[in-house]
N, C-alpha and C positions, 0 to 999 in steps of 0.2 A: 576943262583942258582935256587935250586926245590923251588917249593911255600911252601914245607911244610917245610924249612929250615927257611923260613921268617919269615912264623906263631910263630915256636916256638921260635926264637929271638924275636920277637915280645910280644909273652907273658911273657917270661921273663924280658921285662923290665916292664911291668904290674905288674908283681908279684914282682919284687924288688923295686918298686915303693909303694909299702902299705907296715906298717909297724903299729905295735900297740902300741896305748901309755898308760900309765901305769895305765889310770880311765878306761880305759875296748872300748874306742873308738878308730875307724879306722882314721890313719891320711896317707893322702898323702905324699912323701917323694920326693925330687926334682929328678928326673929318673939321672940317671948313667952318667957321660957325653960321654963315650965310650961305645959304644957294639958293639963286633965283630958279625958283622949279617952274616958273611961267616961261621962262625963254628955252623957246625948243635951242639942241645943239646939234649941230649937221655932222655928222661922221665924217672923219678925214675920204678924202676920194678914192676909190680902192687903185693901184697900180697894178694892171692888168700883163704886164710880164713875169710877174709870182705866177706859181701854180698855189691857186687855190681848192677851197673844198666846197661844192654841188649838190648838196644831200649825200648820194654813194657814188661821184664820182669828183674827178678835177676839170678844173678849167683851166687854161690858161690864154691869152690873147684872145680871150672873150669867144673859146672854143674848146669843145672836148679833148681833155689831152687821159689820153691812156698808154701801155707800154709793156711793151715786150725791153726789162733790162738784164743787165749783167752784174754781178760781183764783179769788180777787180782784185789781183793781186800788183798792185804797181806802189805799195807807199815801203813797205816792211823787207830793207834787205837791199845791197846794192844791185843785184842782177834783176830784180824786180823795178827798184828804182830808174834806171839804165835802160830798161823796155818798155818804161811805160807809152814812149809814142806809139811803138809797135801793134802796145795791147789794146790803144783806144782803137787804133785804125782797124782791125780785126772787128771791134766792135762796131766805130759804124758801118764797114763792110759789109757787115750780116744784118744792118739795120736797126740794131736796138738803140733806143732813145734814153736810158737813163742807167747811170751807172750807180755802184754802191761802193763807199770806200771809210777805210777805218784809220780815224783823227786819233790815233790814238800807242801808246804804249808806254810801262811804266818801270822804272830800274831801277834795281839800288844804288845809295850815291856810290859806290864801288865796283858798278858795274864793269866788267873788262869794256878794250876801247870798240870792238865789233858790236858791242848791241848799243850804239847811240847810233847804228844803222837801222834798229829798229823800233827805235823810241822818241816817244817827245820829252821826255822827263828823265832825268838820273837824280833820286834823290828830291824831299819835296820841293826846292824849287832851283833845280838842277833842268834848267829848259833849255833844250837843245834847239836850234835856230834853224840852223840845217832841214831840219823835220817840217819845223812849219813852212818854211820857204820851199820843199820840195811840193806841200797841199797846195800851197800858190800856184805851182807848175801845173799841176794837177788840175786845178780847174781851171786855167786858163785853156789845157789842151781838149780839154772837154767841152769846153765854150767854144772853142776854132772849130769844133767837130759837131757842135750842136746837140750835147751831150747834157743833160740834167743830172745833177749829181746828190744822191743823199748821205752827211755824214754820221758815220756813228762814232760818239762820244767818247765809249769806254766797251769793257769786255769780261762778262760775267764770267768768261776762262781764264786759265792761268797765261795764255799766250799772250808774249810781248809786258807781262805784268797781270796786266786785270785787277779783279776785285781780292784776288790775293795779295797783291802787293797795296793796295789800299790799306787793307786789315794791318799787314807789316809793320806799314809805317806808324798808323796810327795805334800798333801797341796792344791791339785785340787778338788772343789767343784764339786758334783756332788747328783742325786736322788739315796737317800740311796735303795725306795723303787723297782728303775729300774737295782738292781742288778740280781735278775732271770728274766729281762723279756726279752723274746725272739728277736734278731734282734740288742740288745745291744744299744739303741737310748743313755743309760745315760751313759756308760762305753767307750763312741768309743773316746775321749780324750784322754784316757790314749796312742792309737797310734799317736798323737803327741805330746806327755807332755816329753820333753829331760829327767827331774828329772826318770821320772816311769822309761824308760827306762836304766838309768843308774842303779839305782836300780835294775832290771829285768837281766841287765847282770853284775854285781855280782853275783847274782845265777846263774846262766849260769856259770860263769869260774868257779865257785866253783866244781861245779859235773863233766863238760867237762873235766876241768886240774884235778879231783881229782887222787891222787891214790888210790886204795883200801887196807884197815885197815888188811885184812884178807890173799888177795891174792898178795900183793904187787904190782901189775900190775896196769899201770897208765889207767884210762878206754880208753883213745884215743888210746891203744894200745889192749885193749881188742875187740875181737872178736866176742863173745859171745852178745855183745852190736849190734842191728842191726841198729838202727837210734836214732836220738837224732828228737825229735818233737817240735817243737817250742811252742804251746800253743793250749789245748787240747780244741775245738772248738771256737775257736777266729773267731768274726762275728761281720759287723757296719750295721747299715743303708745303701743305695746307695750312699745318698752325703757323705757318710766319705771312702767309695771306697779306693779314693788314698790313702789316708794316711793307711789304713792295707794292700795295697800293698806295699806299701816304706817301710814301718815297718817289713814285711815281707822279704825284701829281703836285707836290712840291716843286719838285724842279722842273717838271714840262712849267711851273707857274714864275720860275728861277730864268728859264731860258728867254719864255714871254717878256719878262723884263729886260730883255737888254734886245730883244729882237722882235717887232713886229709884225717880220715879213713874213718868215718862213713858216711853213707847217713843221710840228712836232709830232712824233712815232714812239710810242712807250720801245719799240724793241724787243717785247717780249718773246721768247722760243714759240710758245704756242700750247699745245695739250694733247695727250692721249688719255688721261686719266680723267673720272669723272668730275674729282674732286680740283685737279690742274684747269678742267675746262671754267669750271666757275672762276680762277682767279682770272683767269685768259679774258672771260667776259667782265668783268669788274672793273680791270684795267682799263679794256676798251673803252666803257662807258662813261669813262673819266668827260666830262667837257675842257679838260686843258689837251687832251688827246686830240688832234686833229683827224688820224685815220689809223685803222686797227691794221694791223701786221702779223705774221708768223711766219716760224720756218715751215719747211717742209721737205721731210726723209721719209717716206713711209714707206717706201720698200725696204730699208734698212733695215729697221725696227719691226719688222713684220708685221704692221698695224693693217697694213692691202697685202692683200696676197693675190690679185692678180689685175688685171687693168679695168676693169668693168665695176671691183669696189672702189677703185679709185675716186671714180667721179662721186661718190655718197663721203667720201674722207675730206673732197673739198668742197660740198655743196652744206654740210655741216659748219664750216666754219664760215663761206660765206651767209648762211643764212643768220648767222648769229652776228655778223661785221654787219649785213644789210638792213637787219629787218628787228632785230634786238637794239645792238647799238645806233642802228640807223647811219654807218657811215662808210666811207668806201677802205674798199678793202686791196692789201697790196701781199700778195709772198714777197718777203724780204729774202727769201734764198728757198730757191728750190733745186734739187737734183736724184740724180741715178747713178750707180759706180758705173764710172766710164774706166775702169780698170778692165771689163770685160764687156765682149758685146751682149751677151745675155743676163737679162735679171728677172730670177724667178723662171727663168724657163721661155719669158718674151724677147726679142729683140729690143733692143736698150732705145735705141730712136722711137721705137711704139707708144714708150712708159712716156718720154720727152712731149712726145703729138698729143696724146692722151689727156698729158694735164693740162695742154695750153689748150688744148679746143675744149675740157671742161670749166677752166676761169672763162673763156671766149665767150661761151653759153651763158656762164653765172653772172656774168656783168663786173665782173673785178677790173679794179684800177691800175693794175699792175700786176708783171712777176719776175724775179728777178732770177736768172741761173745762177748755180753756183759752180762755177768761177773761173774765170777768164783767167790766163796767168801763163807768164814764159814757161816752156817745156824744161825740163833740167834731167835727163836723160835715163829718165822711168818714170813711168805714168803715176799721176797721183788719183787718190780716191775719185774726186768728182771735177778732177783736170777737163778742163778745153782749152784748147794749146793753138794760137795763131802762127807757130814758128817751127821748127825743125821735123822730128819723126813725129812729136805730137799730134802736128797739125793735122797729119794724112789717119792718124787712130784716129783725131774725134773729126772729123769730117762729115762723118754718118751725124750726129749731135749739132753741128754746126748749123747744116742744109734745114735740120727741122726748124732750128729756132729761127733761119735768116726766111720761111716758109712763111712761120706764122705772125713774125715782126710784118712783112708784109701785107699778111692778111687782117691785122690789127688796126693798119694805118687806112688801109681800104675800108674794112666794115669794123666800125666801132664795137667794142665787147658791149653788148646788153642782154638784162638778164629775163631769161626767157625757157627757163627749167620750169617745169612744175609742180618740184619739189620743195621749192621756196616761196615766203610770201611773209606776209603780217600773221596770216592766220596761225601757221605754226609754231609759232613765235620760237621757245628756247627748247622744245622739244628735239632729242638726239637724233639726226638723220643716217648717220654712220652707229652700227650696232655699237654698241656703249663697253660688251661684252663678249668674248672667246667662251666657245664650249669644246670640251676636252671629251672623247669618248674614252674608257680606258677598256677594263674587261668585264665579263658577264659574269664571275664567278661572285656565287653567295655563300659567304664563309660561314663554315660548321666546325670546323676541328678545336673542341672547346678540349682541355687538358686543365684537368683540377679545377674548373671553375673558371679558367681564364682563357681569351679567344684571343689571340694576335693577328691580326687581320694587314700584312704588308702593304707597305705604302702606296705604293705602284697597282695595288689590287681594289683601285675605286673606281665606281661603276661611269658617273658622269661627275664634271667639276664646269662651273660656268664661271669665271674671272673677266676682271678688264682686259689682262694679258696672263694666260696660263701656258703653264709647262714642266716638265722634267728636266732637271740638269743633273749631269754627274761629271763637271768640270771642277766642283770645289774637294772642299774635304769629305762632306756627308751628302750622298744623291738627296736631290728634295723634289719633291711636291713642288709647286710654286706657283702662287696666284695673286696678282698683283690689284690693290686698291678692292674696291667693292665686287664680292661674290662668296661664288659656296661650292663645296666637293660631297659627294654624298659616295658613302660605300654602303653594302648589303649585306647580311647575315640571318645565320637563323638564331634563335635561343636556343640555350640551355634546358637538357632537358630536366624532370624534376621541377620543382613548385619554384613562383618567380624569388628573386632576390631580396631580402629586405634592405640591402645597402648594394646599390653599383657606383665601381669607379671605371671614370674615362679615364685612357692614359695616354701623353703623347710628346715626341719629342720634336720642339716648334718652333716658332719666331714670328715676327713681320715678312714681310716680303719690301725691300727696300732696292733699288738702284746698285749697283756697286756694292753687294753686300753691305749694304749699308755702311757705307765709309761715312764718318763724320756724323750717324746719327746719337740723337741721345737718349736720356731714356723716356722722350716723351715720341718717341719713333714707334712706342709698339703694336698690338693691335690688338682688340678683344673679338671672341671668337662665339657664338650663341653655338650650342649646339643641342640640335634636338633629333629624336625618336617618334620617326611616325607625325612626321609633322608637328609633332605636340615637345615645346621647350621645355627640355630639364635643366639649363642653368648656363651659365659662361665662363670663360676662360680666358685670362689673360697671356697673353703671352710676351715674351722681350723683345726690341731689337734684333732687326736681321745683322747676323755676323755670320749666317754661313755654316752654322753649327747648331744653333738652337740651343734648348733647353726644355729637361721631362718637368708638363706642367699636365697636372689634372685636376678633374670636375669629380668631387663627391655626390651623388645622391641616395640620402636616405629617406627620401619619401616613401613610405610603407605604401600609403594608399595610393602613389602614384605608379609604382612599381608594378603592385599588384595588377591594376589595369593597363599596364604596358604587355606585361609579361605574361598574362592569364593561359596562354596557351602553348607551351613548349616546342619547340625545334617551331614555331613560327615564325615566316620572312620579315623580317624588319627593315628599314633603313636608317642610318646613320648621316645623319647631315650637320658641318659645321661651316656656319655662316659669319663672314667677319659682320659686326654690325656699324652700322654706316654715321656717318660724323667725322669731323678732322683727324680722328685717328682711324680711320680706314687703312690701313696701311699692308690690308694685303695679309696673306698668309704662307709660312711653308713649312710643311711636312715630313721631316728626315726620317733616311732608312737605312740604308749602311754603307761605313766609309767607304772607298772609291779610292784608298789607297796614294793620292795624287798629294799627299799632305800628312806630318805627324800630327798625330793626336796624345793630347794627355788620354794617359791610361785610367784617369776615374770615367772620362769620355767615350773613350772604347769597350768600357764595362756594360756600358747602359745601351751599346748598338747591337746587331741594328734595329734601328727604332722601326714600331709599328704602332698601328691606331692598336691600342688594348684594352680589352673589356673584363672586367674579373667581377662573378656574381660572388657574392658573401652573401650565407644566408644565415 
């Protein structure tokens, strides 16, 4: 018998072996006790009005489909609601073919009566009708307009509810205040908490199996639908990894159940961190994922500093959607503040031209701006406005995208950098790593034995993201995920030490001050002299403050050959060591005034790296 006769007997009893049980979970079903493995089974006929998946690109009607799309704001809020013809019409105006909209928000049953304007649910099963029959509108106007539309599920933010109000319901403690902070330290529970998730897919079958109020058409049968997204920037820490993998491929394997047609998009944010980048690629390589996704803000975040890194920030992650994952890849949201016309010093339409003609190059399947939406009379962060004063501020924004929408539809995006390929495979194409110059000074002023060497007086630091802040309580140091900071000194004069203490007052380097972290948030720290390790140092959780942690060494004979020569240059290097608690490091030196401090706290500032010989 051919192999491919096996295979598909083969997955047929896979497939008649899951079956779904009535609370919305996947149950195992005991396999069939006969299968005739001689009779080939012919795959149902594909329906060529789906956008399907091409290796790293889509088809649809038995043709290349790729896109220049848009965010909408047209589901959340009546004046949103009430424009949404306006907003599509803007859109296809400018030419973009697929829109991005979010199925989704969630309330207490107590909610006051204005936010069932921006929810589907009050209460667990408090479902507002109104909401889903407005998504009916919504893709019907998008079908009149020949608009593809991809929905997202749910919302790793607090906005409209999110994965905060899941936890709520379901009874799981967590930091109310670590619901926007970046990296999700206090929300990453909810991908193990069985309750959220059951919870989470009841919305799920409600809109997957809905029919539509308007067009009668069940959406798993609608076309017009290009992907169903599982949760619109869903992001943990490193140690909670697995579990938004498992989570992730659970329910893309939840949704597959009740719907054939459409492609599935994990949703994830994306990555700046080395350790973020591996779950980003993990996720992707799910095969219940259909096509890999991320946002993208890097001007915001100063991850590009000016237009020319730009193209290494996105040819990085398509090399790892094309050539890794091997699958096509989409920005689910991309933008620049259109609060002003300059970013970074470029004109803001520059940054807009920049990214679409580097996806154009790279062969991506898509990108979506962010976000099309009624003017309401002040510009919002990353606003494109088809109505009032808006419209004529982002006009400059408009022109580009309705440019390269057209230049899309003409010459297909393919990838044709030759920066990408098989051969590089997961290798970082965007430097992975910030280096910091600081000062030239090599500290001598040793007093009784001991050398205080200020924070701010380190020679280089090379982080994922480094920098100085003196916005908290304590200025720090601060250097995020995997790297290292090296200061310089001389010794002491007089014969070396038989005991040296490091001293220093430190932390993690975490998001939000580490809102919501715990104490497996911290980070260990190698530190060594002269290239040669004398030992490591733990440090706690970023809260903005830190804590005096030091390294003892009494190595006689190791001293002795550090130190054999007096007032000698040395360096001082402390390096976070790499593993899921990479977590960065920072460095305090003294208050900043901008905050009370306990008085045992302002005893110990301001903090410096300190060396004290004991002989």
């Amino acid at each position: 018998m051919k192999r491919a006769g096996v295979v598909a007997a083969i997955a047929c009893v896979i497939v008649a072996s899951v079956v779904r049980a009535e609370d919305g979970e996947l149950e195992v079903a005991p396999p069939p006790t006969e299968v005739a493995l001689e009779e080939r089974v012919e795959p149902p006929p594909v329906d060529d009005r789906f956008v399907r998946v091409s290796g790293t690109r889509f088809v649809a009607g038995g043709a290349p489909f790729h896109f220049v799309g848009a965010n909408v704001g047209v589901v959340h809020g009546l004046p949103h609601r009430a424009a949404m013809e306006r907003t599509l019409d803007a859109v296809r105006a400018d030419g973009l073919r697929v829109i991005r909209v979010w199925a989704l928000g969630e309330r207490a049953e107590d909610a006051p009566a204005w936010a069932r304007d921006f929810a589907f649910r009050t209460g667990e099963e408090g479902w507002i009708a109104t909401s889903f029959e407005h998504l009916d509108r919504v893709i019907d106007a998008a079908k009149a307009r020949d608009l593809r539309v991809i929905v997202v599920l749910a919302n790793r933010w607090r906005d409209y509810g999110g994965v905060p109000q899941y936890l709520r319901w379901a009874g799981v403690p967590f930091d109310e205040g670590s619901a926007d902070a970046p990296g999700g330290p206090g929300l990453a529970r909810f991908f193990d908490c069985t309750r959220c998730d059951a919870l989470y897919r009841a919305h799920v079958r409600r809109v997957v199996e809905r029919v539509s109020s308007t067009s009668g058409i069940a959406y798993r049968d609608e076309p017009t639908i290009l992907a169903w997204e599982l949760m619109n920037e869903s992001s943990v820490p490193a140690r909670s990894a697995p579990a938004l993998v498992r989570w992730t491929q659970e329910n893309a394997r939840f949704i597959r159940s009740l719907d054939p047609n459409h492609l599935i998009a994990a949703g994830h944010i994306g990555y700046e961190r080395a350790a973020d980048r591996d779950t980003w690629l993990a996720i992707q390589r799910l095969p219940e994922i259909d096509y890999a996704d991320a946002h993208a803000y890097p001007a915001a975040y100063q991850r590009v500093r000016d237009v020319r890194e730009l193209t290494r920030w996105i040819d990085d992650r398509v090399q790892l959607a094309h050539h890794v994952a091997r699958k096509p890849f989409v920005f689910g949201e991309f933008g620049f503040s259109t609060r002003q016309l300059r970013v970074l010093g470029v004109p803001r339409a520059r940054w807009y031209d920049a990214f679409l003609r580097a996806g154009h190059r790279d062969g991506i399947a898509g990108a979506l701006v962010w976000t099309y939406l009624p003017y309401e009379d002040r510009p919002s962060e990353h606003g494109i406005h088809p109505d009032g004063e808006g419209e004529r501020r982002t006009r400059d924004v408009r022109a580009v995208l309705a440019r390269h929408a057209r230049r899309w539809t003409i010459t297909p995006p393919e990838e044709r950098n030759p920066r990408l390929g098989e051969a590089f495979g997961e290798a970082p194409i965007h430097p992975a790593s910030r280096e910091a110059r600081g000062t030239s000074q090599v500290h001598d002023t040793w007093v009784d034995g001991v050398l205080r060497m200020p924070i701010e007086g380190f020679r280089r630091a090379a982080f994922e993201g480094v920098g100085r802040w003196d916005g908290g309580a304590v200025m720090h140091l601060w250097g995020s995920g995997r790297g290292w900071v090296r200061y310089e000194f001389r010794s002491d004069r007089g014969a070396a030490p038989s005991r040296l203490v490091v001293r220093m007052r430190a932390s993690s380097e975490l998001p939000g001050l580490g809102i919501g972290a715990t104490s497996e948030d911290g980070a260990r720290a190698s530190v060594s002299i002269d290239e040669i390790t004398i030992g490591t140092i733990d440090v706690p959780p970023d809260d903005g403050i830190g804590r005096v942690v030091e390294l003892v060494v009494d190595d006689v004979e190791l001293l002795a050959r550090l130190f054999a020569r007096p007032r000698a240059r040395h360096s001082l290097r402390l390096e976070v060591v790499p593993g899921v608690g990479a977590e960065g490091l920072c460095l305090y030196g003294a208050a900043t005034g901008h905050e009370t401090l306990a008085p045992e706290v302002l005893a110990e500032l301001p903090g410096a790296i300190e060396l004290t010989y004991e002989r």
